[in-house]
C-alpha positions in Angstrom: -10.3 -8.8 40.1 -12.0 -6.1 38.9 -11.7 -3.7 35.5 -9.3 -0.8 35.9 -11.1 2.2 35.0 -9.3 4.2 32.2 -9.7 8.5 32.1 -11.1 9.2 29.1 -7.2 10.9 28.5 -5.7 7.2 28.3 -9.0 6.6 26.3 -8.0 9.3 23.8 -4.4 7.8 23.3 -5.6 4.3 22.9 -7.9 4.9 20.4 -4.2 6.5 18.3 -3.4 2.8 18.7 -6.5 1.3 17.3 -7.6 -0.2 21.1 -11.8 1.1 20.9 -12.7 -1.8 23.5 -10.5 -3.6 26.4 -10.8 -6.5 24.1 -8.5 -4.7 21.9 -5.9 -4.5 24.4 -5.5 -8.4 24.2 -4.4 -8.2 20.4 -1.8 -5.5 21.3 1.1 -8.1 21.2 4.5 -6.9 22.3 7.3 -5.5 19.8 9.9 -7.0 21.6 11.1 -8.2 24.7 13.4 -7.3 27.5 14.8 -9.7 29.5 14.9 -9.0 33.0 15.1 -12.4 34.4 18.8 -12.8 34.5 22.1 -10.8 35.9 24.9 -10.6 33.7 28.3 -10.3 35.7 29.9 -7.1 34.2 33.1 -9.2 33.4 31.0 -11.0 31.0 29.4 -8.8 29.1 30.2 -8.2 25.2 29.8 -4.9 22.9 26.5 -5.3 20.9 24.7 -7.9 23.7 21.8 -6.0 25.2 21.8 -7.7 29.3 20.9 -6.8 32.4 23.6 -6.0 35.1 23.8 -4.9 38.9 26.0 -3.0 40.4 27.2 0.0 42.7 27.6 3.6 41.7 31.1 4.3 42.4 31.1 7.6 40.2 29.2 10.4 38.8 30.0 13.7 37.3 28.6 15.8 34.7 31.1 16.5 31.7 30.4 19.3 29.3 32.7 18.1 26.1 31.2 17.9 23.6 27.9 18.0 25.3 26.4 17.9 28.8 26.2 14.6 29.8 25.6 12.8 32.8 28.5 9.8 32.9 28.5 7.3 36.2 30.6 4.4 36.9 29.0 1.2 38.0 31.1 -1.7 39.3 30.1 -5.2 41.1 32.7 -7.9 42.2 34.0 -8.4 39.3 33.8 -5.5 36.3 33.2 -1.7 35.6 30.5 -0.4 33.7 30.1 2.9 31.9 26.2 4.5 32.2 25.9 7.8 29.9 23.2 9.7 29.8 22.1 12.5 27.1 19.2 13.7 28.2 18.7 13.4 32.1 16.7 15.3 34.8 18.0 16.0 38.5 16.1 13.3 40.0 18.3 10.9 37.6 21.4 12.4 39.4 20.4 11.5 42.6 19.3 8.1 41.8 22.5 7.8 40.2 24.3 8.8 43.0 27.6 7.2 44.7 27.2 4.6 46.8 23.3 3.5 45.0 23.1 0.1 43.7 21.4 -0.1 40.4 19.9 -2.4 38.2 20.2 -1.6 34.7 19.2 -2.9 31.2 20.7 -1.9 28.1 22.9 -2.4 25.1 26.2 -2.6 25.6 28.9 -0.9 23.8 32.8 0.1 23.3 33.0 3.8 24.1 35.5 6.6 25.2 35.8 5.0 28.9 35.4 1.5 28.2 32.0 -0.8 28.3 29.6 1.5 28.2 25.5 1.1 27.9 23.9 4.8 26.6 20.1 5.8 28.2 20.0 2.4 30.0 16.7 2.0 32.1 17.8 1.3 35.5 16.3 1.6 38.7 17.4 1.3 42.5 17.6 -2.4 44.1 19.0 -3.9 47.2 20.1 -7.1 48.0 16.6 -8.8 48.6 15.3 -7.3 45.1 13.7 -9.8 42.9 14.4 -10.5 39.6 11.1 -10.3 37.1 9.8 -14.1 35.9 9.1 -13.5 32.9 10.4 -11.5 29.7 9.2 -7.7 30.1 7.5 -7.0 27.3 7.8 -3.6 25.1 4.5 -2.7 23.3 3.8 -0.4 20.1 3.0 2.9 21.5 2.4 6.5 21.6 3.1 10.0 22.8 2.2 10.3 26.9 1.4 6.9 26.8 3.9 5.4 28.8 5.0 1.4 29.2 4.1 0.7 32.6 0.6 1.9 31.9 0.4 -0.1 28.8 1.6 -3.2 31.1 -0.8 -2.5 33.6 -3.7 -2.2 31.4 -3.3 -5.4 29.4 -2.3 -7.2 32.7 -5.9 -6.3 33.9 -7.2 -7.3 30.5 -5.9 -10.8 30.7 -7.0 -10.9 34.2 -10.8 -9.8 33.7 -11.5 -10.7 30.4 -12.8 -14.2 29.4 -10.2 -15.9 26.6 -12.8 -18.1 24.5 -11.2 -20.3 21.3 -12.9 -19.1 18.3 -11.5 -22.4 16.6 -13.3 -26.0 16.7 -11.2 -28.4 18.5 -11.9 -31.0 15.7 -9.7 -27.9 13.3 -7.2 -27.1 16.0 -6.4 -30.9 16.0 -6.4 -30.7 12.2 -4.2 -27.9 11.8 -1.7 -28.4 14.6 -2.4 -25.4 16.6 -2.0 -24.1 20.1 -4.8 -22.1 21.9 -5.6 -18.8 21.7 -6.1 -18.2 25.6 -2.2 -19.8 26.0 -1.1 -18.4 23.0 -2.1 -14.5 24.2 -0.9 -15.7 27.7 2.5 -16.6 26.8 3.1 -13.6 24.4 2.1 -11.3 26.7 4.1 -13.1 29.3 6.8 -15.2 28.2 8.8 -17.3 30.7 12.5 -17.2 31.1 13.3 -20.1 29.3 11.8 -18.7 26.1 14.7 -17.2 24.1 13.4 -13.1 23.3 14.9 -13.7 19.3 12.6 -17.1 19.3 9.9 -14.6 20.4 10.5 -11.5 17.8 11.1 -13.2 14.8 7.9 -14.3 15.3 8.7 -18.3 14.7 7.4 -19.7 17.6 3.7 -21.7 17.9 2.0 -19.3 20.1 2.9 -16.7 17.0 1.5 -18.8 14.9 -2.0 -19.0 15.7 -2.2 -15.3 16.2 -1.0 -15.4 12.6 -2.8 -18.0 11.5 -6.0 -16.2 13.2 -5.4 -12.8 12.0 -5.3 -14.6 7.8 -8.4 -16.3 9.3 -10.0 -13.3 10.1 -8.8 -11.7 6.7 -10.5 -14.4 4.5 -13.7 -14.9 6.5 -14.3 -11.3 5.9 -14.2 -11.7 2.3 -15.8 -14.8 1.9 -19.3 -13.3 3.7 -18.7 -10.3 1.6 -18.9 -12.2 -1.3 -21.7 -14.1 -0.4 -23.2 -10.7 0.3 -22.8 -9.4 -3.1 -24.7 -12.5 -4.5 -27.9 -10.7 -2.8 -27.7 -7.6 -3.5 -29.6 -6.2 -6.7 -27.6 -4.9 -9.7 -28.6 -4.6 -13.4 -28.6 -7.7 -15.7 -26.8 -6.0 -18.7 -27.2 -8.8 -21.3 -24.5 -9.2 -24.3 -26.3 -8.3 -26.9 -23.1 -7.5 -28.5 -24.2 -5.0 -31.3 -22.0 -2.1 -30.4 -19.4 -4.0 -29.0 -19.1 -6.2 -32.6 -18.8 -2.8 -34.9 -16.2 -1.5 -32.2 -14.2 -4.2 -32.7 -14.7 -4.8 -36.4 -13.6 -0.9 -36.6 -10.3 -1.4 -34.6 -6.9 -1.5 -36.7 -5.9 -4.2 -34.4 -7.1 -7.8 -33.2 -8.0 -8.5 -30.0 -5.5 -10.8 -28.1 -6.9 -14.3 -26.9 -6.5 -13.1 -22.9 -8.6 -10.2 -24.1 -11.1 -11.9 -25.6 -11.0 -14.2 -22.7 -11.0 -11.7 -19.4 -13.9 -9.3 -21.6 -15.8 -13.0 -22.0 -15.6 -13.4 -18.0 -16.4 -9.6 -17.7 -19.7 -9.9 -20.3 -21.1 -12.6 -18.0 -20.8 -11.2 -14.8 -22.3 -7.9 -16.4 -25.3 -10.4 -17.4 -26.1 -11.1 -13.7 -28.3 -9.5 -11.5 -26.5 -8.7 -8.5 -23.1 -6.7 -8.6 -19.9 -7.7 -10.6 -16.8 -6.6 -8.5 -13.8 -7.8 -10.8 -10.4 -6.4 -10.7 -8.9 -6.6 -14.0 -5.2 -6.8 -14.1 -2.6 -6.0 -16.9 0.6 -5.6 -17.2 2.2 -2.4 -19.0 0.7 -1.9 -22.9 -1.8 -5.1 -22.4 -4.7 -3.6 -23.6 -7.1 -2.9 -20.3 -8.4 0.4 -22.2 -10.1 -1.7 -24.8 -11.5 -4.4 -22.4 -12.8 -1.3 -20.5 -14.0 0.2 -23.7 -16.1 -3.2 -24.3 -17.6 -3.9 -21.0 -19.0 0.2 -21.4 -20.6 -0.3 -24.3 -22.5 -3.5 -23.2 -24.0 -1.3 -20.6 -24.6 1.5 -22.7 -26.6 -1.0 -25.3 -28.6 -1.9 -22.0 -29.4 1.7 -21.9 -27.1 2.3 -18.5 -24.8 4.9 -18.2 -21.3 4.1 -17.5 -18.7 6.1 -15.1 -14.8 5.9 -15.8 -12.5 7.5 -13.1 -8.9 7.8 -13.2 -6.5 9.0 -9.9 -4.8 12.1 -12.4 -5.7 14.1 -15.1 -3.5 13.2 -17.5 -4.4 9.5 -17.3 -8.3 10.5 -17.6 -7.5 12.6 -20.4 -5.7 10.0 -22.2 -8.7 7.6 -21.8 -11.0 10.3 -22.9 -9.5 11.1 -25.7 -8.9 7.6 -26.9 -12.5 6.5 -26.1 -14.2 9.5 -27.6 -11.8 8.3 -31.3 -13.5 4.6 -30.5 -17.2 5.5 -29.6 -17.8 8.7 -31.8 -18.1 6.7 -35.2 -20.3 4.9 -32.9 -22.7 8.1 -32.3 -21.6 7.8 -28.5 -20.0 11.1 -27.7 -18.2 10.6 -23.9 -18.5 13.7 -21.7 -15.3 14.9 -19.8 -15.6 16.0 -16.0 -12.4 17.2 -14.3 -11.4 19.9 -11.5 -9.7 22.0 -13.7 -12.8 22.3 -16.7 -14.4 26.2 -16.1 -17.6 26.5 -14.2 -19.5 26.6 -17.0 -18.5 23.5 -18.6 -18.7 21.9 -15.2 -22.5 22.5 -15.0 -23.2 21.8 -18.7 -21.2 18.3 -18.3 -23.3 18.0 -14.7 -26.3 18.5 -16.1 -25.8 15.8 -19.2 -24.5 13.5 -16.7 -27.7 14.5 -14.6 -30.4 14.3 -17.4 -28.9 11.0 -19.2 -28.2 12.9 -22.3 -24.6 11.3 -21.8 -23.9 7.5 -21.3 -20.6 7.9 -21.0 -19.3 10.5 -18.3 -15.0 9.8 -17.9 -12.8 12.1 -15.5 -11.1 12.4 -12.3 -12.4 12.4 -8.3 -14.7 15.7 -9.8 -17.0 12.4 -10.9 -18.0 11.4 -7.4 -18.8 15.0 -6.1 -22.0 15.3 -4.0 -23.4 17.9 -7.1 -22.4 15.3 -9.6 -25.8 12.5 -10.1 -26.1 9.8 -12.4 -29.8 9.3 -14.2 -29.1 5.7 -14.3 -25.7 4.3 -13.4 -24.9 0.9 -14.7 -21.1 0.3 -14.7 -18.1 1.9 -13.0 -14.6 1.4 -14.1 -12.2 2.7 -12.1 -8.8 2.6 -13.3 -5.2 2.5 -11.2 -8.0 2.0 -7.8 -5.2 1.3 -5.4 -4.9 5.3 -6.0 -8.3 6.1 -4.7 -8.8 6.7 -1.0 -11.5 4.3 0.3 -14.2 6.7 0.4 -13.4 8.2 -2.8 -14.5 4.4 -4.6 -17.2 3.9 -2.1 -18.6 7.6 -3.2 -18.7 7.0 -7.3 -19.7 3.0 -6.0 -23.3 4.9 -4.5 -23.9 7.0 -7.2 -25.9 4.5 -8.6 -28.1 3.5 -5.7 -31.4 5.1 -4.8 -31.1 8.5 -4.1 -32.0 8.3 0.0 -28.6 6.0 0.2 -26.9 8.1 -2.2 -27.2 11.0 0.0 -26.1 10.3 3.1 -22.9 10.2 4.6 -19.9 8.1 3.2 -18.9 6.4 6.4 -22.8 5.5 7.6 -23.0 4.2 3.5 -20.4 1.6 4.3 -22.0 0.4 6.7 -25.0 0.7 4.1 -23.5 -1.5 1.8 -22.1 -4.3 4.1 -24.8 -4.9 5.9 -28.0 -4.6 3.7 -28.9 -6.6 1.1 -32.8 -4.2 -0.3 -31.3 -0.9 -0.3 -31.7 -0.3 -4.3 -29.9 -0.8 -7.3 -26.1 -0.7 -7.1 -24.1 -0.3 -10.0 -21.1 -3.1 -11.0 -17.9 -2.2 -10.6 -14.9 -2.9 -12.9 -11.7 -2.2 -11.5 -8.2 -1.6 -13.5 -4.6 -1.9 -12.5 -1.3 -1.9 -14.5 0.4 -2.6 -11.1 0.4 -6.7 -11.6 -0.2 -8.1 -8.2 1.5 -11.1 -7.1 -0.5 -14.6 -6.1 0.1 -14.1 -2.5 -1.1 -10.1 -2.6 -4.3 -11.4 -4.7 -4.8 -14.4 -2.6 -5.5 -11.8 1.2 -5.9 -8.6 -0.2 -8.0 -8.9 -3.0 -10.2 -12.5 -2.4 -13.6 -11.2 -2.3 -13.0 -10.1 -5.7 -13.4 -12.1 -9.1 -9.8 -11.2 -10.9 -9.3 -11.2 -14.7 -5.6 -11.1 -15.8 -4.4 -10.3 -19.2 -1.6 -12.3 -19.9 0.2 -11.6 -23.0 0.9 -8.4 -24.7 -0.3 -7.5 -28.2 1.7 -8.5 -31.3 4.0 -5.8 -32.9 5.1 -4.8 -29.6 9.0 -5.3 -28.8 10.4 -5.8 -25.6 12.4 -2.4 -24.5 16.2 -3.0 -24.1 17.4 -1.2 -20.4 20.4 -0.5 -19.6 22.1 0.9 -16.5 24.5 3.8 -16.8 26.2 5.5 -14.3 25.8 9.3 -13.8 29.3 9.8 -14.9 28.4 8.9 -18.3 25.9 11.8 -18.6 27.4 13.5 -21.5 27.2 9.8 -23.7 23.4 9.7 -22.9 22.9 13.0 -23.8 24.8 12.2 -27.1 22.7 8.9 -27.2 19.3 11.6 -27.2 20.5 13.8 -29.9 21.2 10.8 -32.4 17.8 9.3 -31.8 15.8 12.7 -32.2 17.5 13.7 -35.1 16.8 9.9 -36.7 13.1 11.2 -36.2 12.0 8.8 -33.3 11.5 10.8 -29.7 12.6 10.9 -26.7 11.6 11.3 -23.3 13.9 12.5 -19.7 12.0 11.5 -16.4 13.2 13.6 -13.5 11.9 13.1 -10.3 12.0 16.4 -8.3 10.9 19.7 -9.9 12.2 22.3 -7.5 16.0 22.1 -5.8 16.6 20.0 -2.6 18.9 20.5 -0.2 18.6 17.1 1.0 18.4 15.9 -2.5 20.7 16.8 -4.5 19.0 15.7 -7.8 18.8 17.1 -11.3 15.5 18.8 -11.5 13.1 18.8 -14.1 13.3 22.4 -14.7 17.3 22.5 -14.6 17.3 19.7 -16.9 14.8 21.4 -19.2 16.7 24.5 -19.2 20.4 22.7 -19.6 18.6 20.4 -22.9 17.1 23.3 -24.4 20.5 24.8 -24.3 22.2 21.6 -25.9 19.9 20.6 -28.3 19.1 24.0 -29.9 18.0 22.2 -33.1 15.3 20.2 -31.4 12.0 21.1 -29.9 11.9 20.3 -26.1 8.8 21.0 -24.0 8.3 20.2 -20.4 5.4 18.3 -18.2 5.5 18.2 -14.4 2.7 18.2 -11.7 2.8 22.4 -10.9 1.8 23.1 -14.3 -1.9 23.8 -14.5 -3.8 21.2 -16.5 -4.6 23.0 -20.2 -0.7 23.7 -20.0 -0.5 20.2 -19.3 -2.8 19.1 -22.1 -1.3 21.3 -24.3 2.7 20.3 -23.9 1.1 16.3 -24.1 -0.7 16.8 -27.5 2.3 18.5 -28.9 4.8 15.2 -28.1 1.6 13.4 -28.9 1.9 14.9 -32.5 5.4 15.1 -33.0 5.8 19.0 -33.2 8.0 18.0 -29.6 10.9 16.3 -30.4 12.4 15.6 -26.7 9.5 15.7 -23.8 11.2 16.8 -20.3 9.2 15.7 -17.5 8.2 14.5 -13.6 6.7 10.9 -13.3 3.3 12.7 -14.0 3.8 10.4 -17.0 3.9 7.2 -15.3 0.5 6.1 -16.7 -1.7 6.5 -19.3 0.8 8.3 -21.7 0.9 6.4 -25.1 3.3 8.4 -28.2 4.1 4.9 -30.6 7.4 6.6 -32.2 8.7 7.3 -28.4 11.2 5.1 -28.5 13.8 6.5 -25.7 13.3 6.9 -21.9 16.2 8.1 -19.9 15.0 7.9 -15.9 17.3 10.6 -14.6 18.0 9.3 -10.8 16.8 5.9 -11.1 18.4 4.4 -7.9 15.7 7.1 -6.1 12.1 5.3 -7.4 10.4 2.3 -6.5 10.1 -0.7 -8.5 6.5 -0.3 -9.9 7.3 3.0 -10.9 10.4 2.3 -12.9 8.5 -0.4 -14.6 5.5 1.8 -15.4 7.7 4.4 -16.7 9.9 2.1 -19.0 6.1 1.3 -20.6 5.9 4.6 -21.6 8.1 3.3 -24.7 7.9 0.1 -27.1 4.3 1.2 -28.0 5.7 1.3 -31.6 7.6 -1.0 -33.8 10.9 0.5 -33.5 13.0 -0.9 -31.2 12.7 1.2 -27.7 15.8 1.9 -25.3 15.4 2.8 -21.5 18.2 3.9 -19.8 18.4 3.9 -16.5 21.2 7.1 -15.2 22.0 6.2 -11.4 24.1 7.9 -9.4 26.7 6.7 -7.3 27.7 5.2 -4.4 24.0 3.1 -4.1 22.6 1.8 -1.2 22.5 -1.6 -1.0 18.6 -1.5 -1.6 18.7 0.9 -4.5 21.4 -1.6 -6.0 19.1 -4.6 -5.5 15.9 -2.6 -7.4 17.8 -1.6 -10.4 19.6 -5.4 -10.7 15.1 -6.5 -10.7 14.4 -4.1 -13.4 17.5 -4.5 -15.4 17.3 -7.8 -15.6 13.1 -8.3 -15.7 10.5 -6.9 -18.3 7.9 -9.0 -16.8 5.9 -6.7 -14.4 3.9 -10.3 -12.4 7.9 -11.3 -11.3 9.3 -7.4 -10.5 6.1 -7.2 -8.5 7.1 -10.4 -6.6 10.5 -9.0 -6.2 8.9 -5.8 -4.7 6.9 -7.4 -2.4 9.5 -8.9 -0.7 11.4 -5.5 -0.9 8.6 -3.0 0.2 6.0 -5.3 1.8 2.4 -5.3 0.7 1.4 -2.2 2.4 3.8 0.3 -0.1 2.7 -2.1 -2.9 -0.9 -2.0 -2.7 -0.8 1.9 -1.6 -2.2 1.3 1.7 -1.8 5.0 3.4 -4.1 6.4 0.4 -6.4 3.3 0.0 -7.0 2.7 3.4 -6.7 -0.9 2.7 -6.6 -2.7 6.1 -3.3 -4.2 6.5 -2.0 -7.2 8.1 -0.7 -6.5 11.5 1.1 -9.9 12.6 1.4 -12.3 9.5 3.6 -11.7 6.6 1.9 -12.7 3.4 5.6 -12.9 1.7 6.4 -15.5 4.8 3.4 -17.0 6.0 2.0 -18.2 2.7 1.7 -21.8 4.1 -1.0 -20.5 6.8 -2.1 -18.1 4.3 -3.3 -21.1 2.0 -4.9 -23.0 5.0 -6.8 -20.0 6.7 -8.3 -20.3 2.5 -9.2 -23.5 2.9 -10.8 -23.6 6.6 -12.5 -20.2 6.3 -15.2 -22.2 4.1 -15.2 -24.9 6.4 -16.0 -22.5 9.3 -19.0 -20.7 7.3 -20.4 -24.0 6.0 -20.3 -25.8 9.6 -19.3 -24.0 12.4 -21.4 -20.6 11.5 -21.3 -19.1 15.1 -17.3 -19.8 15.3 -17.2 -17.6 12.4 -18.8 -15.2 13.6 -17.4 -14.9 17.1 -14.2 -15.0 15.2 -14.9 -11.9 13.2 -16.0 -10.2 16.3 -12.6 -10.7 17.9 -10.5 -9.5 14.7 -12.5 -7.2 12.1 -15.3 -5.2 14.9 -13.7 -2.3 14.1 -12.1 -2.6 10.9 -14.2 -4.9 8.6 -15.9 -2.0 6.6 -12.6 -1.2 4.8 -12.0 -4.7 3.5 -15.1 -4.0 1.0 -14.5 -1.7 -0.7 
């Protein structure tokens, strides 16, 4: 058989689905399955049981109340059937005719006439008509791209295409598995006998290995990568541990043992000479800033420069302004680079960034602008990364390599830095998160990195007592703010829209502002939300910051990097709208002091069954490694991680939260694949990652 050629229009629409080669087509595994193998006598048939029956039009009409529809009767020897159709074109009507017989397949339901299936897909039989032998599959598609094509494009694919096993048999005996070839055979083309539920919920052995194969795929990926990174050149930045000694002997607090510990693992990957890529994770108020604060100056006594980049400018801010208290009495003065700075400073912080005058440059995206170059780039820290688009950390990542790399495009740099191991100095990167990521999450997504977890919280700090109200208890709350601002402690009120919905019909931040000011006219209320412009910003933050604000109004712009120790109240206006994560960043905004702190959380009823299950996590849980646990299973790891800005490559077939038994053994056989079966490796990243591998290093 040969290849069926494909117009470069088809092309177009396969490339929306990721299919760049007719190998792809193979790994484009049905949704779901329709089973056309079987007749169901209409007697038999049940409300909610999606079947396929065969009858004989014996009426058609087109009512108008109380909307056109196109409504035939189909009977065979033993039942009616109702066929309604919404949306329908004459050639429908005629194929619908009295007197046709029809096959149709749909879901059946109770409706105005009796059984009834709505937009059924039916066509004309006769008595001699086969049935199909085998489930009809129903593939993830898009717009003009229509099923039968699909079919008869993946048909050809199996046809033409050599299946090969990327596994050993010596592993595939080992592990229990089926083939690939039968495996994509049988998905693609399931017999009768195979139940479609077996098939969708993914349970059955052929699902499996394509499961087992994708985690495979996943993990040898980041294995070679981290080989890579062991021969690529980076600077050795030896402890010498001058600066980093009268730092901490300067600080009015003690370092906590998992401080100490995760900046000891940080100091001696800084040492080496090829690339340090560690993730450091925290929860909320562990102390990252100060680990961060460390590991800069050890580069800076090295006589490297060090870039810090934060996803908004209020976080950045906060670092800067805490690192420039920290490093000044040090006679290290930070430079500040955001979009909003005048053009002015702009060049003036360009050109000490530029000329090494600065070994310290801290700001937003505006640091990993083409005009923006490092003299000599040792260390970046990037804080909150899952935040940054791809390219976004891949650009700040080159700023320290030669300057022909440097230069050139972002995606052709990629490939750069996966595939050459000469191409200049690159500088190590320390990356931050206050979003704790769960042992399954770290164990795919994040394995070619060395992870450093900080696992207590300082001393002083109290856990903060939540509580859930409901909105009909507004007017206690409010009380509940007054009597802690006028005690002297303050208060924040997180809204989450800023202008009026019509869809949501939400307390805004500015309606809220205005209705406080109102109530409270002996307290000083100021407000914070994204549309404000970012000295107005600063300006409203340094004023809570110093207590001449009282009672700070604002968006979740504060969900990070905000730190007021005598903020001891949150109220989250609307809680039963945010995520996990954010709630639990947001209740950190408080118990940075040692007064006892109070979130409460105002939801409004009735609450969706999901919204109810969020709010029971954070009500009952102040520890952020279990409610990210919790919202993995909730959101999935693509939400969690912030896959749509990150560009993170997700898992398309296995489920980390579910499949963490094949997760651990695609661990422990991807090393036995590199170490003895080299070419199976690689044909098996060929099959999985051609097109996608880039994104997993970054």
């Amino acid at each position: 058989m040969q290849p069926t050629k494909i117009s470069p229009a088809t092309l177009s629409k396969l490339a929306k689905l990721g299919i760049h080669h007719r190998a792809d087509l193979l790994l484009h595994l049905p949704l779901r399955y329709e089973d056309e193998t079987h007749l169901a006598p209409i007697a038999t048939v049940q409300a909610g049981e999606t079947v396929q029956v065969q009858g004989v039009i014996t009426h058609s009409e087109i009512a108008f109340r109380p909307r056109r529809t196109l409504v035939c009767r189909m009977e065979d020897s033993g039942g009616e059937l109702y066929l309604r159709f919404l949306n329908f074109y004459p050639s429908q009507q005629k194929q619908l005719a009295v007197g046709k017989q029809i096959r149709a397949i749909g879901e059946a339901r109770m409706g105005y006439y009796g059984m009834e299936m709505v937009h059924p897909k039916c066509r004309a039989v006769d008595d001699d008509t086969p049935l199909q032998q085998s489930l009809t599959p129903v593939y993830p598609t898009t717009a003009g791209l229509a099923q039968p094509i699909l079919r008869k494009l993946i048909v050809n694919a199996l046809e033409t295409l050599p299946l090969p096993d990327t596994l050993p048999d010596v592993l595939l005996q080992k592990l229990q598995l089926a083939g690939f070839a039968g495996s994509i055979r049988l998905l693609h083309s399931p017999t009768p006998d195979i139940s479609a539920n077996f098939l969708e919920e993914r349970s059955h052995a052929a699902w499996r290995r394509i499961k087992f194969d994708e985690l495979l795929a996943q993990q040898l990926s980041m294995r070679v990568h981290h080989r890579e990174r062991g021969k690529r050149i980076a600077p050795g930045l030896a402890a010498h541990g001058k600066l980093t000694a009268r730092l901490t002997k300067a600080l009015p607090f003690a370092l906590t043992e998992a401080q100490q510990r995760v900046f000891a693992e940080i100091s001696r990957d800084l040492a080496q000479p090829h690339p340090m890529q560690r993730l450091l994770l925290g929860d909320v108020g562990s102390g990252k800033t100060i680990v961060a604060a460390l590991a800069a100056l050890q580069a800076i006594e090295n006589g490297y420069q060090v870039a810090l980049m934060a996803p908004t400018e209020i976080l950045a801010e906060q670092h800067y302004l805490k690192l420039r208290d920290w490093l000044e009495p040090l006679g290290l003065a930070p430079v500040w680079l955001s979009g909003s700075l005048k053009k002015n400073e702009k060049l003036l912080a360009a050109e000490q960034i530029a000329s090494g005058k600065t070994l310290l440059a801290i700001g937003t995206h505006a640091l990993f602008q083409e005009k923006i170059e490092f003299h000599k780039l040792g260390l970046a820290i990037v804080d909150e990364q899952h935040k940054f688009g791809v390219q976004q950390r891949l650009a700040l990542h080159n700023k320290g390599k030669n300057k022909e790399i440097g230069s050139e495009s972002s995606e052709h740099a990629t490939r750069q830095i996966d595939n050459a191991t000469d191409s200049g100095i690159i500088p190590h990167q320390l990356m931050m998160s206050a979003t704790p990521i769960p042992r399954t999450l770290a164990m795919s997504y994040y394995a070619d990195l060395d992870v450093s977890v900080i696992d207590e919280l300082p001393p002083g700090r109290t856990p903060v007592i939540t509580k859930l109200v409901s909105d009909e208890r507004r007017d206690e709350v409010i009380a509940r703010v007054r009597a802690a601002c006028i005690a002297g402690q303050q208060a924040y009120w997180v809204c989450p829209l800023i202008d009026e919905s019509e869809t949501l019909q939400l307390q805004t931040a500015l309606e809220t502002y205005q209705m406080l000011s109102v109530t409270f006219p002996e307290l000083r209320v100021g407000l914070v939300h994204g549309k404000l412009d970012n000295a107005e910003k600063a300006r409203v933050m340094a004023a809570f910051k110093s207590g001449e604000l009282q009672l700070l109004v604002a968006t979740t712009v504060i969900e990070v990097g905000v730190d007021v120790p005598n903020a001891s109240l949150m109220v989250i206006d609307h809680a039963e709208r945010m995520g996990l994560a954010q709630l639990h960043q947001l209740r950190g905004r408080v118990g940075r002091g040692a007064a006892q702190s109070l979130c409460i959380l105002l939801y409004q009823q009735p609450l969706s069954e999901l919204a109810r299950a969020r709010l029971k996590i954070i009500y009952e849980s102040t520890d952020g490694f279990a409610i990210a646990q919790h919202d993995l299973r909730l959101r999935g790891p693509g939400e969690l991680l912030g896959a749509r800005q990150s560009g993170v490559a997700m898992l398309r077939f296995a489920d980390i939260s579910e499949d963490e038994g094949l997760l651990n053994q695609a661990r422990q056989v991807a090393d036995e694949l590199l170490r003895d079966f080299p070419e199976a490796a690689r044909a098996h990243l060929q099959r999985w990652m051609a097109n996608k591998h880039d994104y997993l290093h970054v």
